[in-house]
C-alpha positions in Angstrom: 125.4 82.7 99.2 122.1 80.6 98.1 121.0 83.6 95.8 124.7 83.7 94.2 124.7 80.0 93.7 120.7 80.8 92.2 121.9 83.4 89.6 124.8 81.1 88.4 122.9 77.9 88.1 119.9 80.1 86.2 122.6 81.8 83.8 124.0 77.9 83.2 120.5 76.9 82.7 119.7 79.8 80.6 122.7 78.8 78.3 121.5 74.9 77.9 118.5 76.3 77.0 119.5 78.4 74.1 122.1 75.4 72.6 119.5 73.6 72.9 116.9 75.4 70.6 120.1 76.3 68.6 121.2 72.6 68.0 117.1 71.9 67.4 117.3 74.9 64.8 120.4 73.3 62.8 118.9 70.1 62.5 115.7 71.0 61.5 117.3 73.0 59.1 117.6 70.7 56.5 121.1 71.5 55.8 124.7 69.4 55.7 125.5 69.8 59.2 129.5 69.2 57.7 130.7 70.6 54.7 132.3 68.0 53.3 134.8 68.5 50.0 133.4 67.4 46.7 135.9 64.6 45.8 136.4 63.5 41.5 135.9 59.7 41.9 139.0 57.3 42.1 138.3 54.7 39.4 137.7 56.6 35.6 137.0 54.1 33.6 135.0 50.3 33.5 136.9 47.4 36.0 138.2 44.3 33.8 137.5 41.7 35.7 139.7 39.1 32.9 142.5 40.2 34.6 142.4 38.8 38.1 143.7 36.1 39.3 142.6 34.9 42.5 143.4 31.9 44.0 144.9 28.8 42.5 143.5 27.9 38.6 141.1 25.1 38.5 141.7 22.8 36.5 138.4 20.9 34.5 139.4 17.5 35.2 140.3 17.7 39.0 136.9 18.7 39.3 135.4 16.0 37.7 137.6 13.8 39.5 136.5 15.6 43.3 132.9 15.4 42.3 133.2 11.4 41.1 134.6 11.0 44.2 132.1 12.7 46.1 129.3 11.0 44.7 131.0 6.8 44.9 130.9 8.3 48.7 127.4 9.4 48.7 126.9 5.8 47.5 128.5 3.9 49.7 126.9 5.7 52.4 122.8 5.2 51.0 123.9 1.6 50.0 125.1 1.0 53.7 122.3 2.9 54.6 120.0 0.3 52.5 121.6 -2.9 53.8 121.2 -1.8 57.6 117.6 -1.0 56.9 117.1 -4.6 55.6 119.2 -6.4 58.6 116.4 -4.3 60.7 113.7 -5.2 58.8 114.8 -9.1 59.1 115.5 -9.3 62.4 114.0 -6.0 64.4 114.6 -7.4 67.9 118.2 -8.6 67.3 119.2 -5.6 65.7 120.0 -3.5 69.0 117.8 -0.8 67.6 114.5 1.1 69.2 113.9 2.2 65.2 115.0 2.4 62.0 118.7 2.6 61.7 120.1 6.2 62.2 121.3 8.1 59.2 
């Protein structure tokens, strides 16, 4: 019974062994390991980009508009900014702060 189960587990080993060298053989080969079908490419000629249309159209003075907008609020915030810095300076103590006001 032990030298039966001994013959089949060295005939299983024996057959590892050669895939093994057999899978080392193909991949050392050099060669596609898939064959893969030579395809003619889906777009034939140059892509005009003029032609799309993505998202909503932007408009030159809505821009202008969201960027004056952006930047009165940039200057409300440094100009607060500027008058806490001088109430600290003033009066540190009263202030409530440890430091300079936070940003």
């Amino acid at each position: 019974m032990r030298f039966a189960f001994l013959v089949v587990f060295a005939v299983a080993m024996g057959a590892v062994y050669q895939v093994h060298h057999y899978v080392i053989a193909q991949i050392t080969s050099g060669e596609p390991r898939i064959a893969l079908q030579q395809v003619p490419p889906l777009l034939s000629g140059p892509i005009d980009f003029s032609n799309f249309h993505v998202g909503l159209p932007i408009d030159g003075k809505e821009i202008a508009r969201f960027n004056a907008d952006n930047l009165a609020s940039q200057i409300r915030d440094s100009n607060r900014r500027m008058q806490d810095m001088a109430a600290f300076t003033r009066n540190p103590t009263g202030s409530g702060w440890h430091g300079m006001p936070p940003r």
